[in-house]
C-alpha positions as semicolon CSV with decimal commas, in nm:
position;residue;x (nm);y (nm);z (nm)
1;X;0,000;0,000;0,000
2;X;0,143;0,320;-0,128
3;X;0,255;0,626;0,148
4;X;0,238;0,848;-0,103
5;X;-0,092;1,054;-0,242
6;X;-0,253;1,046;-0,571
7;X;-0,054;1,349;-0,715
8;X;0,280;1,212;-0,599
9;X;0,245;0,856;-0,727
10;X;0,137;1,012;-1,045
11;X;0,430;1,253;-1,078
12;X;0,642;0,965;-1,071
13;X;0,550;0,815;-1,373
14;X;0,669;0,783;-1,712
15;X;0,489;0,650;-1,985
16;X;0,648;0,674;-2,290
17;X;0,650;0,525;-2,634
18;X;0,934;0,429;-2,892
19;X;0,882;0,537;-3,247
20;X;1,106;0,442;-3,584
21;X;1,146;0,354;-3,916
22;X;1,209;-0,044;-3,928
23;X;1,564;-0,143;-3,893
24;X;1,696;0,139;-3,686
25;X;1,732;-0,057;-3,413
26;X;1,428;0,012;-3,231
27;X;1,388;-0,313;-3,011
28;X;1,714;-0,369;-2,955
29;X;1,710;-0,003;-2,752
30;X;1,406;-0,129;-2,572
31;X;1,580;-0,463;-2,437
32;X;1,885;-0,225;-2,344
33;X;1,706;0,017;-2,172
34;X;1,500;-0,249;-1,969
35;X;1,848;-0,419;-1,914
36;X;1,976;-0,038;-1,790
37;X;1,672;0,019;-1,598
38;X;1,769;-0,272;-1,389
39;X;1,488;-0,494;-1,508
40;X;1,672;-0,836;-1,416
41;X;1,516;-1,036;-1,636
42;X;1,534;-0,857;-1,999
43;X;1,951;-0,943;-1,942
44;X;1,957;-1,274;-2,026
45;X;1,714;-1,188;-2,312
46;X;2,027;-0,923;-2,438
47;X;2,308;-1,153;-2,333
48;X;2,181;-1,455;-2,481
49;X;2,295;-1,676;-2,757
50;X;2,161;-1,849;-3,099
51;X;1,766;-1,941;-3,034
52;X;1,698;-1,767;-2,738
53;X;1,849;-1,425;-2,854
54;X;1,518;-1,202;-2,923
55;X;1,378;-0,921;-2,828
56;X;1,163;-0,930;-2,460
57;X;0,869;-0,766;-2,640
58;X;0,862;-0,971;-2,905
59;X;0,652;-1,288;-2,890
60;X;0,471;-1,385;-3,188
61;X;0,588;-1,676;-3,333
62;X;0,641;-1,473;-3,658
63;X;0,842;-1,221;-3,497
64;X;1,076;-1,451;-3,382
65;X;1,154;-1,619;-3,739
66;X;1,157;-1,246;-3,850
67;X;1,343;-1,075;-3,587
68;X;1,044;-0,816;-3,656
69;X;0,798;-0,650;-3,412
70;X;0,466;-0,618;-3,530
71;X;0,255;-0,584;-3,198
72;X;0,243;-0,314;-2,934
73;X;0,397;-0,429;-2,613
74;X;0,414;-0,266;-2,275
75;X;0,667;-0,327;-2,004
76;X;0,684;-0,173;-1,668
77;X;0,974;-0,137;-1,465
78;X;1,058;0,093;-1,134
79;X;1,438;0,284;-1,171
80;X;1,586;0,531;-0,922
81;X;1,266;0,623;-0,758
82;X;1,028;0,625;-1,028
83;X;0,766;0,433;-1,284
84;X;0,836;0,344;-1,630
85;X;0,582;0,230;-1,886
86;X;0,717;0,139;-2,172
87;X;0,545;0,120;-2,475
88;X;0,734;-0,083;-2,772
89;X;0,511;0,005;-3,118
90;X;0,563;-0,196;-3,419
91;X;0,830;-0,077;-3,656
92;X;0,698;-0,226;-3,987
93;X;0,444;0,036;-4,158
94;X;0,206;-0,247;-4,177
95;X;0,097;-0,218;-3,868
96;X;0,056;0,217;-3,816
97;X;-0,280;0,150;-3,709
98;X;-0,152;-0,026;-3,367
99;X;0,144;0,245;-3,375
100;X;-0,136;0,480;-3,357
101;X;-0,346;0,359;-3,106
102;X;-0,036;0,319;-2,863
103;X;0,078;0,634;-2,859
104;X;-0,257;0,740;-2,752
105;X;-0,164;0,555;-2,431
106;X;0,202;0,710;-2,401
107;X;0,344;1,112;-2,267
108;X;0,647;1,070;-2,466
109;X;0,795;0,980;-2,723
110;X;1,150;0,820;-2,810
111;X;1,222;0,881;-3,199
112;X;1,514;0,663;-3,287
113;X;1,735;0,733;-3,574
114;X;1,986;0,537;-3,728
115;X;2,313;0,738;-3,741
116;X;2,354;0,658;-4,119
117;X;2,021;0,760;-4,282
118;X;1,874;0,996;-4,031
119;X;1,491;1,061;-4,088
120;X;1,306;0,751;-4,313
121;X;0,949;0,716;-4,433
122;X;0,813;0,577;-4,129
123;X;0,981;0,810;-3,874
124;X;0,827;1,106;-4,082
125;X;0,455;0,941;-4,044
126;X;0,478;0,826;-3,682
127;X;0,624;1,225;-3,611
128;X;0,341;1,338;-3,742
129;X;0,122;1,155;-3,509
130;X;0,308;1,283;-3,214
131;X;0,214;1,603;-3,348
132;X;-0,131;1,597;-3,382
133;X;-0,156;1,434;-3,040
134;X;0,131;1,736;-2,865
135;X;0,330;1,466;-2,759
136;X;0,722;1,572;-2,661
137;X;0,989;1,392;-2,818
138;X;1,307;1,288;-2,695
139;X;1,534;1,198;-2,998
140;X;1,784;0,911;-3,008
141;X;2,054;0,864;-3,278
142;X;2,152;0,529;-3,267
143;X;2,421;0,287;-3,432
144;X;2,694;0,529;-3,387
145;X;2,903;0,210;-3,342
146;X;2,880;0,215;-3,754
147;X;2,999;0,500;-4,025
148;X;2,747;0,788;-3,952
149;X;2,671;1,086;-4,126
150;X;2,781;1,421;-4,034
151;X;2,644;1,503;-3,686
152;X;2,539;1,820;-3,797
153;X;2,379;1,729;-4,118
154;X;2,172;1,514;-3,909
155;X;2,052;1,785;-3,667
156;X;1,989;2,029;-3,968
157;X;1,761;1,728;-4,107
158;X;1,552;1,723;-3,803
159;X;1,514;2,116;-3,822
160;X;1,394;2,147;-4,161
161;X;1,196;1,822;-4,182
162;X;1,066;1,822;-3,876
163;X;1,028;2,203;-3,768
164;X;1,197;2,108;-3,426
165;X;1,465;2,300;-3,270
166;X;1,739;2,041;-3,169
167;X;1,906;2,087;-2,881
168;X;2,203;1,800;-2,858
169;X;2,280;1,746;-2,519
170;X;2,586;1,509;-2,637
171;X;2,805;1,530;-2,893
172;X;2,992;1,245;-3,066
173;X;3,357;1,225;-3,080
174;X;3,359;1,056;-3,447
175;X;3,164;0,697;-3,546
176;X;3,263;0,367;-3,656
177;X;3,598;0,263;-3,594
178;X;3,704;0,588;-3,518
179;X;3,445;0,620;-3,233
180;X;3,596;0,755;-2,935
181;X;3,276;0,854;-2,721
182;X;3,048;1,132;-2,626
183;X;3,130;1,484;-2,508
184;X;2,862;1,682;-2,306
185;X;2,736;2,009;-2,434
186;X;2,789;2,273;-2,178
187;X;2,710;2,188;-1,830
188;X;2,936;1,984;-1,668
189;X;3,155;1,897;-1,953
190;X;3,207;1,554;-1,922
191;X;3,361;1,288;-2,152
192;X;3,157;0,944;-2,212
193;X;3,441;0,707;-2,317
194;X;3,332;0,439;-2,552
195;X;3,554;0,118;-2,552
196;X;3,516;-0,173;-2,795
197;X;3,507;-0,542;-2,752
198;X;3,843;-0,706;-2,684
199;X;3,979;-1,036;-2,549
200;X;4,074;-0,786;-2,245
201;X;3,721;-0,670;-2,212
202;X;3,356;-0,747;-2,228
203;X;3,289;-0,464;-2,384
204;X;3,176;-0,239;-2,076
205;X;3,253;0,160;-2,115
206;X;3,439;0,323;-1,843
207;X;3,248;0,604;-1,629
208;X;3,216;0,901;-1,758
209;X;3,481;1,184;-1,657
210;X;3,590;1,543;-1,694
211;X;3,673;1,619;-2,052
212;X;4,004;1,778;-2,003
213;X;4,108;1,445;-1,802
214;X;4,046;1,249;-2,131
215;X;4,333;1,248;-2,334
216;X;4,421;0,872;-2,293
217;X;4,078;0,820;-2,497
218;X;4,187;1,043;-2,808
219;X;4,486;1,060;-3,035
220;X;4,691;1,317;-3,216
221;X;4,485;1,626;-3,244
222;X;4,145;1,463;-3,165
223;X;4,058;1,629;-2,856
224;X;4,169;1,988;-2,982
225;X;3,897;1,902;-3,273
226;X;3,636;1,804;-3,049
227;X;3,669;2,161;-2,836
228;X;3,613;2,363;-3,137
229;X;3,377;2,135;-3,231
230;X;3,189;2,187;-2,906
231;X;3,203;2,550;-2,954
232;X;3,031;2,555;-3,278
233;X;2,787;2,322;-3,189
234;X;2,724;2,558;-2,847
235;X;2,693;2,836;-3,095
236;X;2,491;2,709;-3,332
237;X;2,211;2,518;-3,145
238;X;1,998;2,643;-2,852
239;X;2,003;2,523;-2,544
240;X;1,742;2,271;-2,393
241;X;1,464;2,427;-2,279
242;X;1,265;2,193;-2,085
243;X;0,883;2,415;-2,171
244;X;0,984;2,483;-2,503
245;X;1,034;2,042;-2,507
246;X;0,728;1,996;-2,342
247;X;0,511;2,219;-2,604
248;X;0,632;1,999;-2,885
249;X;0,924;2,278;-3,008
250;X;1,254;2,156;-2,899
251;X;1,323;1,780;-2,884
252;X;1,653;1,711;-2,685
253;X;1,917;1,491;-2,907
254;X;2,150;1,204;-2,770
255;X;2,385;0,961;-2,901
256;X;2,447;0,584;-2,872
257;X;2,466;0,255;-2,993
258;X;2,207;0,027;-2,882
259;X;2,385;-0,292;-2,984
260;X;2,654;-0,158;-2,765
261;X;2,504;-0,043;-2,467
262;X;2,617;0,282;-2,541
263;X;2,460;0,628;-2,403
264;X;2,195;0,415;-2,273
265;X;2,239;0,514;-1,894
266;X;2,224;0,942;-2,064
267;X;1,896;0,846;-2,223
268;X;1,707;0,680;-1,951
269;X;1,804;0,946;-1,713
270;X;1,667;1,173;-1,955
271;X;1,355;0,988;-1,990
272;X;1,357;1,012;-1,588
273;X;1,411;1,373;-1,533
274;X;1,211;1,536;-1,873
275;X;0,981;1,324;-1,981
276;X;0,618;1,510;-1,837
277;X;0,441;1,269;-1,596
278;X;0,063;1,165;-1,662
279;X;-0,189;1,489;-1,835
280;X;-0,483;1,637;-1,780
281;X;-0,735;1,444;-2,017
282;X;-0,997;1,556;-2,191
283;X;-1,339;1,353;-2,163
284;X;-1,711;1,346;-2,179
285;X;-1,939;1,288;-1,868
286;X;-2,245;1,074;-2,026
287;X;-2,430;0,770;-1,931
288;X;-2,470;0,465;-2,116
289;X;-2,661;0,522;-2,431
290;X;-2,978;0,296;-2,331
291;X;-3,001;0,444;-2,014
292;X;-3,331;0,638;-1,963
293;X;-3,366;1,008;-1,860
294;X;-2,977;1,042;-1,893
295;X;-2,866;1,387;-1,860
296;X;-2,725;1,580;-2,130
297;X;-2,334;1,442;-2,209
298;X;-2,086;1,743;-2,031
299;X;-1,725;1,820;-2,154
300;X;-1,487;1,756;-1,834
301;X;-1,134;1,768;-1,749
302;X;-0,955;1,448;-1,583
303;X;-0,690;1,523;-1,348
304;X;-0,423;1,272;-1,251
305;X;-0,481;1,305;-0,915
306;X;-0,895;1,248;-0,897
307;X;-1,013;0,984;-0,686
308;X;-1,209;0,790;-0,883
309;X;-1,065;0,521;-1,138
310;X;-1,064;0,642;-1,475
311;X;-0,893;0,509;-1,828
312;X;-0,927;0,357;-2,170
313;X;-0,841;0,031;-2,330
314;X;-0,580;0,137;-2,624
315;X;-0,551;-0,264;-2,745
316;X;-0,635;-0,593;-2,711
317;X;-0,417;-0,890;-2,710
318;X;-0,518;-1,253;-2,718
319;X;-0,348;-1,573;-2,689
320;X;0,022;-1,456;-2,560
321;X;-0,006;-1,714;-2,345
322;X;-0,117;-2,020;-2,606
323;X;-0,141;-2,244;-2,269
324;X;-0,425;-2,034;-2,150
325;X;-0,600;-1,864;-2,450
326;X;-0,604;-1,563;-2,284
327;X;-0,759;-1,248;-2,397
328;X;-0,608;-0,889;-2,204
329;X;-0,740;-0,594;-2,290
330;X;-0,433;-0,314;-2,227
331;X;-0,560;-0,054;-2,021
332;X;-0,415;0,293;-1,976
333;X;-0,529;0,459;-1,628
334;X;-0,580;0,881;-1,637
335;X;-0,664;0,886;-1,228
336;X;-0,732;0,731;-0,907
337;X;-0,596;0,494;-0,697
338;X;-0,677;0,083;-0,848
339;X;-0,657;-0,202;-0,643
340;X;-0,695;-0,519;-0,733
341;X;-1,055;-0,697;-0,708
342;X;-1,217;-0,329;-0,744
343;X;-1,528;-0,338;-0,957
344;X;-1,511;-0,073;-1,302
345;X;-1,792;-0,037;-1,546
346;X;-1,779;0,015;-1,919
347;X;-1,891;0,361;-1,993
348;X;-2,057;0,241;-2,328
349;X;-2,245;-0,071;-2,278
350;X;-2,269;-0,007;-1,860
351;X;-2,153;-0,387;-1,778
352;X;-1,962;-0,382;-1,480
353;X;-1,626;-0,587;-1,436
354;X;-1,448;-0,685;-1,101
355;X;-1,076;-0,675;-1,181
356;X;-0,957;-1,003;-0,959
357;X;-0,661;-1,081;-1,201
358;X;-0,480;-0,774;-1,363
359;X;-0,155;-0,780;-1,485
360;X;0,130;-0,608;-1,500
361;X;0,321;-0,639;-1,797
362;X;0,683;-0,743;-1,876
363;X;0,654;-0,848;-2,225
364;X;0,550;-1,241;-2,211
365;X;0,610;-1,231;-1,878
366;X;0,348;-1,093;-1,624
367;X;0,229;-1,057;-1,283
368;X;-0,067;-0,975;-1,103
369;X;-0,069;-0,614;-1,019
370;X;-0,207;-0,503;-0,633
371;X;-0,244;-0,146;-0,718
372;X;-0,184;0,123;-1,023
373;X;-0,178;0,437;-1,084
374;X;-0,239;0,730;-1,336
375;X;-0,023;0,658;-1,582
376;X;0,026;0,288;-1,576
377;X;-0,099;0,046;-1,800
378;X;-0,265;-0,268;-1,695
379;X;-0,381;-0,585;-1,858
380;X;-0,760;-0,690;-1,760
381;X;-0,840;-1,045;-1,867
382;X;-1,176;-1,066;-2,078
383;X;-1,395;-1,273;-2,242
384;X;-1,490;-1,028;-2,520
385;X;-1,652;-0,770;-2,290
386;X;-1,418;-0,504;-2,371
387;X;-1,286;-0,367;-2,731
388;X;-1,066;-0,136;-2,831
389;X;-1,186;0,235;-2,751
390;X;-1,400;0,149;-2,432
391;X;-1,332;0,384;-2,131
392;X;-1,365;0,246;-1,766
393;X;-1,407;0,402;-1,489
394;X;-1,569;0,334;-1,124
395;X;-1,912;0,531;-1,194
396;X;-1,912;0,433;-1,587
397;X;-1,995;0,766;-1,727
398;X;-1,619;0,892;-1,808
399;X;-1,608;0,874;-2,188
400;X;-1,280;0,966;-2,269
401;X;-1,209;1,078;-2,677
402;X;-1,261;0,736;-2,932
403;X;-0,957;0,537;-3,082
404;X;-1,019;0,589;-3,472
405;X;-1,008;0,260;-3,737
406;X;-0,862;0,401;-4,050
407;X;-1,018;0,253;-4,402
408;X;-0,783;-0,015;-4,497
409;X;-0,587;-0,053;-4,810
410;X;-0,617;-0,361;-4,922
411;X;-0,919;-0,624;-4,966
412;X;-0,931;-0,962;-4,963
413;X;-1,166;-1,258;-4,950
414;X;-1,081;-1,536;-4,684
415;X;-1,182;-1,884;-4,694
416;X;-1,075;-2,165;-4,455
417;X;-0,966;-2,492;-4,668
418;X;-1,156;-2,740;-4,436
419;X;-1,520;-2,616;-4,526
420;X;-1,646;-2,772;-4,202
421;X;-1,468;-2,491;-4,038
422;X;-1,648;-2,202;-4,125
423;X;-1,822;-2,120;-3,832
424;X;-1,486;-2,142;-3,688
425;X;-1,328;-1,938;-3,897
426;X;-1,616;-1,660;-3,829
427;X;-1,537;-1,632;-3,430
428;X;-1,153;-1,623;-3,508
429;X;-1,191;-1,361;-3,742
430;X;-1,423;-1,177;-3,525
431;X;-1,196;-1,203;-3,253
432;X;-0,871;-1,050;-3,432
433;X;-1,091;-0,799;-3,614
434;X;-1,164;-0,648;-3,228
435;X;-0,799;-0,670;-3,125
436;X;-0,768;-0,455;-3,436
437;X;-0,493;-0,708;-3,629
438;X;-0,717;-0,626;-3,915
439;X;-1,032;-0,528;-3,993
440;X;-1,347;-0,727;-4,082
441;X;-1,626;-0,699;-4,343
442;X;-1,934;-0,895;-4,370
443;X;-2,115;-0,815;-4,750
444;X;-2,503;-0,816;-4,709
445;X;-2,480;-1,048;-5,026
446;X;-2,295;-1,393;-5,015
447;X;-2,135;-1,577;-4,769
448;X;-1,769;-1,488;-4,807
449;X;-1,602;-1,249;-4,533
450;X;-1,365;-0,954;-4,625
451;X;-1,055;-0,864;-4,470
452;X;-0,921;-0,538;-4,480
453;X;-0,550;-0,434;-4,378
454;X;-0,306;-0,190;-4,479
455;X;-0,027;-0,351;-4,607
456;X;0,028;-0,710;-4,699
457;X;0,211;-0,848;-4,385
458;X;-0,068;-0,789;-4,206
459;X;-0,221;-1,052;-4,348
460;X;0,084;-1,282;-4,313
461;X;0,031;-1,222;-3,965
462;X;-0,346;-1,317;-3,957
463;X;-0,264;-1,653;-4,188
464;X;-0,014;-1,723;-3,878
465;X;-0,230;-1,682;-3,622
466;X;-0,518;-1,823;-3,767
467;X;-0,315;-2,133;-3,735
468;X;-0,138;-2,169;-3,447
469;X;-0,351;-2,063;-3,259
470;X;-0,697;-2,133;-3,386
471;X;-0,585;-2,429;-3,610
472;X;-0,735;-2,295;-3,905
473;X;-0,558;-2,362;-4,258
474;X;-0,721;-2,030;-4,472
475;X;-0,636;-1,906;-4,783
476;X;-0,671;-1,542;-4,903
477;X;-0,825;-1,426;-5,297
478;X;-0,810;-1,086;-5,435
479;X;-1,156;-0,925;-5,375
480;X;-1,331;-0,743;-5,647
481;X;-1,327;-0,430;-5,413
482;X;-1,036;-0,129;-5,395
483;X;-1,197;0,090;-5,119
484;X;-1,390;0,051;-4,807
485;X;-1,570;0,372;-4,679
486;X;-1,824;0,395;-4,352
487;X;-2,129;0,580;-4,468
488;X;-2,337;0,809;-4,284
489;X;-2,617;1,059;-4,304
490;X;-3,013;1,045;-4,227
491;X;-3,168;0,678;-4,224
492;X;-3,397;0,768;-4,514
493;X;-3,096;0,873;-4,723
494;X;-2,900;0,588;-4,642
495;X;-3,151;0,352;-4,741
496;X;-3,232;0,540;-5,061
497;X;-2,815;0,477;-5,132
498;X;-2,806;0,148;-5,009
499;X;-3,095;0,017;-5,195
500;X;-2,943;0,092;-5,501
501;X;-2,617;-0,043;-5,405
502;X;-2,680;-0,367;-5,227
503;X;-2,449;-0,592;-5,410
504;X;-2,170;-0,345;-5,255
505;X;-2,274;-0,285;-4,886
506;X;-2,112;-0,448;-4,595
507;X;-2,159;-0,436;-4,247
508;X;-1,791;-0,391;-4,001
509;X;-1,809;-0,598;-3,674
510;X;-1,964;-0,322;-3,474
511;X;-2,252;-0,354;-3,776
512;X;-2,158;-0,023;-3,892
513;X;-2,253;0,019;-4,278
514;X;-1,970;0,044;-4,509
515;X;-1,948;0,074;-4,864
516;X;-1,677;-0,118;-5,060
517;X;-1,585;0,030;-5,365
518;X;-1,420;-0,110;-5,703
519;X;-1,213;0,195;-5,745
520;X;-1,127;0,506;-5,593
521;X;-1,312;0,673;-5,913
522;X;-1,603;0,455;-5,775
523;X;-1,585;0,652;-5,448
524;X;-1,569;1,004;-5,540
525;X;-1,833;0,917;-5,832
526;X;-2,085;0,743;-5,550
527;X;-2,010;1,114;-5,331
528;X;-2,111;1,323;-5,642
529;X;-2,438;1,094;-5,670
530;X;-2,535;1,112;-5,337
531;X;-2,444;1,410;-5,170
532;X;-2,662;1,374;-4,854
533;X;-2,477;1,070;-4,737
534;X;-2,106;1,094;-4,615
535;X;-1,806;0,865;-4,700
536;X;-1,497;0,859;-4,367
537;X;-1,221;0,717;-4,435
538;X;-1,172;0,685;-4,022
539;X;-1,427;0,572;-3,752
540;X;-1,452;0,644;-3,386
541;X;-1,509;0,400;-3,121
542;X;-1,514;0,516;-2,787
């Protein structure tokens, strides 16, 4: 039982989210930060060998032959006096949707960069989330260990791509072979020596010192070079604000190597001391929609530090544990004080749960958690009672703001080989559609379901599942359909369109209408035809 109050157990979290382009070494920094954060267990994940080398957060079987991450994963761990929550997104494009929906959940974000080709695709797209959702960034260039590009060039990129202001707090003394270590800006001045692998060594970096006590770690004029390249880069870049971070304007830059356990210590420190603890969110007070004489909905503020128990489910994960075909819907608390057992209802259907078994998170591994926080994120075990988008709370008329679907980009039938599987083959379908793996359309004509994604591994994924864990052998067909859209408007409207276009309409698994086009001409030439009904290309839930 916590000492503290509500306000002080919620300053002392840190939920935060890592963000990158694929291949920039994104879960290899989360296993090293757990590892720095003193999370026992994620070192013999990093110090491992052959087969059981992977990443903590990854469990999928088809993330392990991959060496990908394609599902959100949250791991918890308490360092030097404070709570981290960390939220590992998937890299792969594939899989935004789930990117999206986690960094709903997180305060901050970690961008990674790889040293050598700075700002990618992806990073660009997952920045722009952050954005829209003024979350801070702390930036990370990693693989310094390897030839990098001009330190400089790299911050420039982030100004002009990104509109940030960098402000390095390190500065690297060369990359690659030539590596030497990092140099603080200002402050202290302190040298970070970096020391490779040797038959003398394992590899571990000495502590850092005072920069003018450093020679031993340079040669010829190296450290000369690295003072006047401190006093450009002192010039030329402000320094960290810690408001100006905090309003999304100035993102804070270090250095490191992942691979190499290097600058990992400078960056969860940072995470520690910058990073903002839990928000104010924005909600709705409303009851239930079938409840009778319900007052008009009310626009409210939810402080950390409220009493009552208040949050939202961001995903939902089944079978991590195959033994127990478990279904855990990730929840992401805003206030009050949970313990375990306590009863929470669902703001949007009005069931009410009790909570006996939550879980606390470290990757595959979990525990049951006694109490949480704002801030923390906990896994409540379900039986298909709660979806992604549902807020909780102890009174179950918090509605906090809905977790959008985005129309998908691809279409495709799905039939299971074994025809005396179909019904099957419905509830599995059904029951990855709601953890949001893809999405689900059922035509109001024939028999055949269609599955909608956004890029082709995410049906790999769903083939893979499908069978190992629902041992269901399915094959997907190209669909005759390019576009799905949700439609809206006044019933007699929508009847009017849908009457004409029966063959075409589909129902999503919340029975939502949704039109599914042949061709994105089809679309806008549908809209021109019937202006009274409205075509979204994202839905709310929530």
């Amino acid at each position: 039982m916590s000492k503290l109050t509500l306000a002080q157990e919620a300053d002392r979290r840190r939920t935060f989210a890592i963000i990158a382009h694929p291949d920039a070494g994104k879960t290899t920094l989360t296993e090293h930060i757990l590892l720095a954060g003193g999370a026992v267990r994620a070192a013999g994940a990093v110090k491992a060998r052959g087969e059981n080398r992977r990443a903590r957060s990854d469990w999928m079987k088809i993330e392990k032959e991959r060496g990908i991450s394609v599902t959100a994963s949250v791991m918890t761990f308490e360092h030097d006096g404070k709570m981290f929550n960390l939220l590992d997104t998937p890299g792969h494009e594939d899989f935004s949707e789930d990117t999206y929906r986690t960094l709903t959940a997180a305060d901050c974000a970690i961008m990674v960069l790889d040293a050598a080709k700075g700002i990618e695709p992806q990073t660009l797209k997952l920045f722009e989330v952050c954005r829209l959702r003024d979350i801070p960034i702390i930036t990370f260039i990693n693989k310094l260990d390897r030839e990098a590009q001009d330190p400089m060039a790299l911050l420039d990129e982030i100004a002009s791509r990104l509109q940030l202001d960098p402000s390095p707090i390190w500065w690297p003394a060369e990359s690659g072979n030539r590596l030497r270590g990092l140099a603080e800006v200002g402050g202290q001045g302190r040298f970070q020596p970096y020391t490779r692998k040797t038959a003398d060594n394992d590899g571990e970096h000495p502590a850092p010192l005072p920069f003018d006590q450093a020679a031993d770690f340079f040669q010829g004029t190296e450290q000369a070079d690295m003072v006047d390249a401190l006093e450009l880069v002192e010039a030329g870049y402000k320094p960290f604000d810690h408001q100006a971070f905090l309003e999304g304007h100035m993102t804070p830059v270090l250095w490191g190597s992942a691979l190499r356990h290097f600058g990992i210590e400078e960056l969860l420190k940072a995470i520690g001391e910058w990073a903002p603890p839990p928000k104010t969110m924005k909600a709705r007070k409303e009851a239930p929609p079938e409840t009778r004489n319900a007052p008009a909905p009310e626009d409210i503020t939810v402080e950390p530090s409220k009493d009552e128990v208040t949050g939202f489910v961001f995903k939902v994960q089944a079978n991590m544990d195959p033994n127990h075909r478990d279904r855990i819907a990730m929840f992401r608390m805003a206030s009050g004080s949970f313990k375990r057992g306590m009863k929470l209802k669902v703001q949007n259907t009005g069931k009410q749960l009790s909570v006996n078994a939550p879980i606390m998170f470290f990757a595959s591994d979990r525990e049951l958690a006694e109490e949480a926080y704002a801030g923390d994120v906990i896994g409540i075990p379900n039986h298909g009672v709660l979806r992604v988008g549902d807020s909780l709370s102890e009174s179950g008329l918090v509605r906090f703001a809905g977790l959008p679907n985005f129309a998908p980009e691809i279409l495709q039938r799905v039939r299971v080989k074994d025809p005396l599987k179909a019904k099957h083959l419905q509830k599995a379908l059904v029951g990855l559609a709601e953890e949001g793996v893809t999405q689900l359309f059922r035509p109001e004509l024939g028999a055949d379901f269609i599955v909608g994604a956004v890029g082709q591994l995410q049906f790999e994924v769903m083939a893979d599942r499908l069978g190992e864990e629902y041992g269901l052998d399915v094959m997907f067909e190209p669909s005759p359909y390019a576009e799905a859209r949700w439609v809206s408007g006044a019933k007699a409207d929508l009847e009017d369109f849908a009457g004409k276009y029966r063959p075409q309409m589909a129902a999503d698994i919340d029975q939502n209408p949704v039109f599914l086009a042949k061709s994105s001409w089809e679309t806008g030439y549908v809209a021109e035809r019937f202006p009274k009904v409205a075509f979204s290309k994202t839905k709310e839930r929530g």
